[in-house]
N, C-alpha and C positions, 0 to 999 in steps of 0.2 A: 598350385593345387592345395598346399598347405592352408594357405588362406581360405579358399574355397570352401574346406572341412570347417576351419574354425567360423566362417561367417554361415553356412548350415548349422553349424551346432549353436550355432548365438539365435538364430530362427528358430529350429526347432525349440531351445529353451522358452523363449519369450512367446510362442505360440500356444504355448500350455494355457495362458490364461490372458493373453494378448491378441490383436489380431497383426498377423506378422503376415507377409506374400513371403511365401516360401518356394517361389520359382524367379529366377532372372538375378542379376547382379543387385536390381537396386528396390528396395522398401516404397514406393511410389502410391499407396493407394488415400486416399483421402483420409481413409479412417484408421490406417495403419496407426501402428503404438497404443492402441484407445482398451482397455479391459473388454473384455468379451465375458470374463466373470474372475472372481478370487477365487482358488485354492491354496487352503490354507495347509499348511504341514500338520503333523501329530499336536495331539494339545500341551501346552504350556499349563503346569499347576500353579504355579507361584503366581503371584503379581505381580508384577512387573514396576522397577524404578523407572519414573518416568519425569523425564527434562521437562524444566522450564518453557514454557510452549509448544510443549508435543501434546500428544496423544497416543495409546499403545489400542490397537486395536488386534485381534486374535482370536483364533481358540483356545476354548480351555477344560479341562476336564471338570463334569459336575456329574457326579455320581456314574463314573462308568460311560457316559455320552461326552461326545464332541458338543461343545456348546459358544457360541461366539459371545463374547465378552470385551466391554471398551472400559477404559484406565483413562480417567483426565490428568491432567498436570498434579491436581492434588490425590493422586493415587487413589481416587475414589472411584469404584468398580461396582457398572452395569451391565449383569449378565442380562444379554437381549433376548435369549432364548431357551427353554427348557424343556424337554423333550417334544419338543415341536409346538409348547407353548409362549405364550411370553415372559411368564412368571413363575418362581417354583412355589412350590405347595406353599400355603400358609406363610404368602410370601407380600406385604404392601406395594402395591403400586405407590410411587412417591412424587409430590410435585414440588418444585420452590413455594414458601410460603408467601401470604399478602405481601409482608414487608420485605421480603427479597433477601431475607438474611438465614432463612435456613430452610426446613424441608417439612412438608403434611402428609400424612399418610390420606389416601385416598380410596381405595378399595382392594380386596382381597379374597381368596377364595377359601371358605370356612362349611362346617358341617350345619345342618338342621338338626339339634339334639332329639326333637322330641319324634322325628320320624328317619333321619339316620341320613338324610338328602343332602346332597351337594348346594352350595349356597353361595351368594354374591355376600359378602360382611362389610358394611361401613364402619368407620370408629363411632365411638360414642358423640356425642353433642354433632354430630352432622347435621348440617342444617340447608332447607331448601332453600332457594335465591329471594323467595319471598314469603310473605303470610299469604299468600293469595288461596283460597279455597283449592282444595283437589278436582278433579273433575271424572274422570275416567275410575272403575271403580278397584283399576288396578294400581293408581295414583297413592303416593307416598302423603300420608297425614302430616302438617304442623301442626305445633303443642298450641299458636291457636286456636288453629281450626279445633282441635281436639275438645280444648278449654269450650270452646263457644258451644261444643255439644251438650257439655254436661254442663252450663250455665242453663236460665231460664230468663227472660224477656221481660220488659215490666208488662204488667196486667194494662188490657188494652179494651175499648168498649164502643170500638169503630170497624169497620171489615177494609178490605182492601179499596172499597171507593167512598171509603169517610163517611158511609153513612151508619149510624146507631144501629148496633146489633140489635136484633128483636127476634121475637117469637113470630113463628109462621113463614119464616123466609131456610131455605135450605143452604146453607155453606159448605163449603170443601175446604179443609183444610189442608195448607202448601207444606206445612210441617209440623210436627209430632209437636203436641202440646196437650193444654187441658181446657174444659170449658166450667165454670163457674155458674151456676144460676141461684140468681135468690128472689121469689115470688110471693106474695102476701095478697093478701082479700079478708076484708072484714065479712062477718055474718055467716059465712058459711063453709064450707071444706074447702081446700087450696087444692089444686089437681092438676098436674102437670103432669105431659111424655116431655122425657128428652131422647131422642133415636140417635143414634150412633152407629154409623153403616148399615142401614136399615134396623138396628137391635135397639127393640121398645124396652125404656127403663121408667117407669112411671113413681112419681112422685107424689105422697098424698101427707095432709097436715093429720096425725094422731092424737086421738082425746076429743074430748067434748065440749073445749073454750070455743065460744061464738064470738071472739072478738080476737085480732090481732094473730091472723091465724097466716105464718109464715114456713115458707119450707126452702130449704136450703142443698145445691148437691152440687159434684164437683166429679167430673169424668176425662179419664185417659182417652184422647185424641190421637189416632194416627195419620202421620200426613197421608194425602188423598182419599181418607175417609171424609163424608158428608157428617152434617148435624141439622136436624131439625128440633126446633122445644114447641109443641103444640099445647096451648091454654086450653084444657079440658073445662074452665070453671069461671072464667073469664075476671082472669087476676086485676088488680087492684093497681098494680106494680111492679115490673121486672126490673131486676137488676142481672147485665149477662156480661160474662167479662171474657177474654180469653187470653191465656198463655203461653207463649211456645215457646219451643225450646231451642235453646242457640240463638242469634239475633231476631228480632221482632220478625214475624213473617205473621203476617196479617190472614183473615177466611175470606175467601172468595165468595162470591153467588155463584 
């Protein structure tokens, strides 16, 4: 009968968080012995010494909560959880770095100062896996990409199918740029429209020289805005150039 107590009360223990058959003489079920889950006792504060190829795994008190907490051989302690988070406040996420010899910080959760909002924070010099353009317009810029916005293209005097820019033909431009025009006519007044998303800007030679009569102008392009330059006067000689910004992106017909 003695026995009987003592191997009941060795069931009922290991039942707590094992799976134990708690009826018949003998433990027989396939899955007996196996965790059913851990409970852990009250939290440990300290950290724990820990031997040469163990591991201390526990709870542990972080601010007034039970919080589970793992100890490697080199006493170095990953709390796994924080009020039902992964990580406490203003706290790095950490990985091994490239060379395997020590640790990067990775991400962490930080304020928006200028409107007081919860935020994702990477470290400084984060960088994306490549230069490769953003695409989506919620997509994270490289200094690139960024660079090639505010560069400018060299000056180009062919549209997208290599034929010579000219007057009387409508282009679209694929991206923000400028357009250049320089037109001359001897004998008489130089007279040019340049239209820019249908807005007429007209260009005339001033003064009274009848010879070598040139006029020059230069307008802000926005991508998928049109251009047309209409020879009101029937120029002598166009010169049309165009610029855009960030890498060459050529005008469409």
């Amino acid at each position: 009968d003695n026995m009987r107590r003592i191997q009941g009360a060795v069931q009922e223990l290991l039942n707590v968080d094992h799976i134990a058959d708690k009826t018949g003489t003998e433990v027989s079920a396939a899955d007996s012995g196996e965790h059913r889950k851990v409970l852990f006792h009250a939290p440990i504060a300290a950290t724990p010494t820990v031997a040469e190829n163990h591991g201390d795994l526990r709870i542990k008190d972080v601010g007034g909560k039970a919080e589970l907490a793992w100890t490697d051989e080199d006493e170095n302690e990953l709390i796994l959880t924080n009020k039902g988070n992964n990580l406490a406040n203003a706290t790095y996420l950490k990985a091994t770095d490239e060379a395997g010899t020590g640790s990067v910080d990775l991400i962490k959760a930080g304020k928006n100062v200028a409107d007081d909002t919860n935020v994702a924070i990477v470290p400084d010099l984060t960088r994306t896996a490549s230069n490769a353009a953003p695409i989506e317009n919620t997509d994270l810029a490289n200094k690139k990409y960024v660079d090639d916005q505010l560069a400018f293209s060299a000056m180009v005097s062919d549209d997208a199918d290599s034929a010579a820019l000219a007057a009387g033909t409508t282009y679209t431009a694929t991206s923000d740029g400028f357009i250049m025009v320089k037109a001359a006519k001897s004998g008489t007044d130089t007279n040019i429209t340049v239209s820019i998303a249908g807005v007429d800007f007209q260009i005339r030679q001033a003064g009274t020289a009848t010879t070598g009569r040139t006029v020059y102008g230069c307008f802000p392009v926005a991508s998928g805005e049109t251009i047309l330059i209409t020879d009101g006067s029937t120029v002598d000689s166009f010169v049309i150039r165009w610029r855009s910004r960030g890498p060459i992106s050529k005008l469409t017909k």
